[in-house]
C-alpha positions in Angstrom: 23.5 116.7 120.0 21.7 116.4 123.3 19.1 118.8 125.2 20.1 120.1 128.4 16.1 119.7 129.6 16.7 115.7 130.5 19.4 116.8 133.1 18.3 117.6 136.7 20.7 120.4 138.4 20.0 121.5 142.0 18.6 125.2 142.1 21.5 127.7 142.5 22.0 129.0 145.8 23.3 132.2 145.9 24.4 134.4 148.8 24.3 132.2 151.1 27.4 131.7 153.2 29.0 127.9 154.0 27.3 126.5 157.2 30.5 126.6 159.6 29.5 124.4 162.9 31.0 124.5 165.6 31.9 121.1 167.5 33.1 122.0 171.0 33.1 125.0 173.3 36.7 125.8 174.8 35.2 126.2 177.8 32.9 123.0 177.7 36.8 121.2 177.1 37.8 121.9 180.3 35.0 120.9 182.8 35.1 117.2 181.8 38.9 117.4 182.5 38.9 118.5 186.0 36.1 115.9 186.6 37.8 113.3 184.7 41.3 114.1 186.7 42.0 111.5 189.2 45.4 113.0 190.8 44.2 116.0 192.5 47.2 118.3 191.4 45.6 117.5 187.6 42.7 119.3 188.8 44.0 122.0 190.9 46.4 123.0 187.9 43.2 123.5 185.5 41.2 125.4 188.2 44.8 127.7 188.8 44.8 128.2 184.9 41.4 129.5 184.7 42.4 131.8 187.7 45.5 132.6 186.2 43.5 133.5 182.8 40.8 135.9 184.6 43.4 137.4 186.6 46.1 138.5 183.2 42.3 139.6 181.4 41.5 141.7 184.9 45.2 143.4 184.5 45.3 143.7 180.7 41.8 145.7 181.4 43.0 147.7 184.1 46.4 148.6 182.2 44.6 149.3 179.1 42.6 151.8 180.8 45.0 153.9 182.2 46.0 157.1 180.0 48.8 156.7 178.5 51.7 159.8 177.4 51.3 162.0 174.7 52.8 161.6 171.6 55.6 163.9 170.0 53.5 165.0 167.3 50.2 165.4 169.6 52.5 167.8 172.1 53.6 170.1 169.2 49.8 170.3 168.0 49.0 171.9 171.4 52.2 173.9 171.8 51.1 175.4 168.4 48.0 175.9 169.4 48.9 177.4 172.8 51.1 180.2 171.3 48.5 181.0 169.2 46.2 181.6 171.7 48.7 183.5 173.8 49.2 185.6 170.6 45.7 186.4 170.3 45.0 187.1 174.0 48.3 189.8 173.6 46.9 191.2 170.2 43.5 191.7 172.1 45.0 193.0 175.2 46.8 195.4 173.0 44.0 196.4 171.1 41.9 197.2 173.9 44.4 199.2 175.8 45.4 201.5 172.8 
C-alpha cells in the first residue's frame, strides 16, 4: 500500500480566475494595414471605415437620446392617475363651497 507523503502535488489554487491575454488590439490591426497598403484606394477605404464607424456610433447616440413615445400601459397609469386627481380637486371644491 503506498503513502501519499512521497508524492509532490502543486499547492491548490483557489479563487483565482484563468489568466485570459489578450494578443492584439482591434484598433492596433488596423494602423499597420493602412501603412502597409500600397494601392491608395486600400488605404482610403480603411480610413472611410473608421469614419463610417464614428459617424453610425455619433447617430446611434444621438437617436438613442431622443425621448421616445409612451407606452399603452404607461398612458393608462397617468390617465388613472389624472381622473383621480380631478376627482379629488371636485370633492374638495365641493366640500369647501357647501
Amino acid at each position: 500500500m503506498p503513502t501519499f507523503s512521497n508524492f509532490n502535488f502543486p499547492p491548490a489554487k483557489l479563487n483565482k480566475p484563468p489568466k485570459i491575454e489578450v494578443k492584439e488590439n482591434l484598433r492596433d490591426k488596423t494602423e499597420p494595414v493602412r501603412e502597409q497598403a500600397k494601392n491608395p484606394m486600400e488605404r482610403d477605404t480603411v480610413k472611410s471605415s473608421r469614419l463610417l464607424v464614428e459617424a453610425l456610433r455619433r447617430k446611434f447616440n444621438a437617436v438613442s437620446q431622443i425621448p421616445r413615445p409612451a407606452k399603452e400601459s404607461e398612458r393608462e397609469k397617468l390617465l388613472v392617475a389624472k381622473d383621480s386627481i380631478e376627482r379629488r380637486r371636485k370633492l374638495a371644491s365641493e366640500i369647501l363651497t357647501a
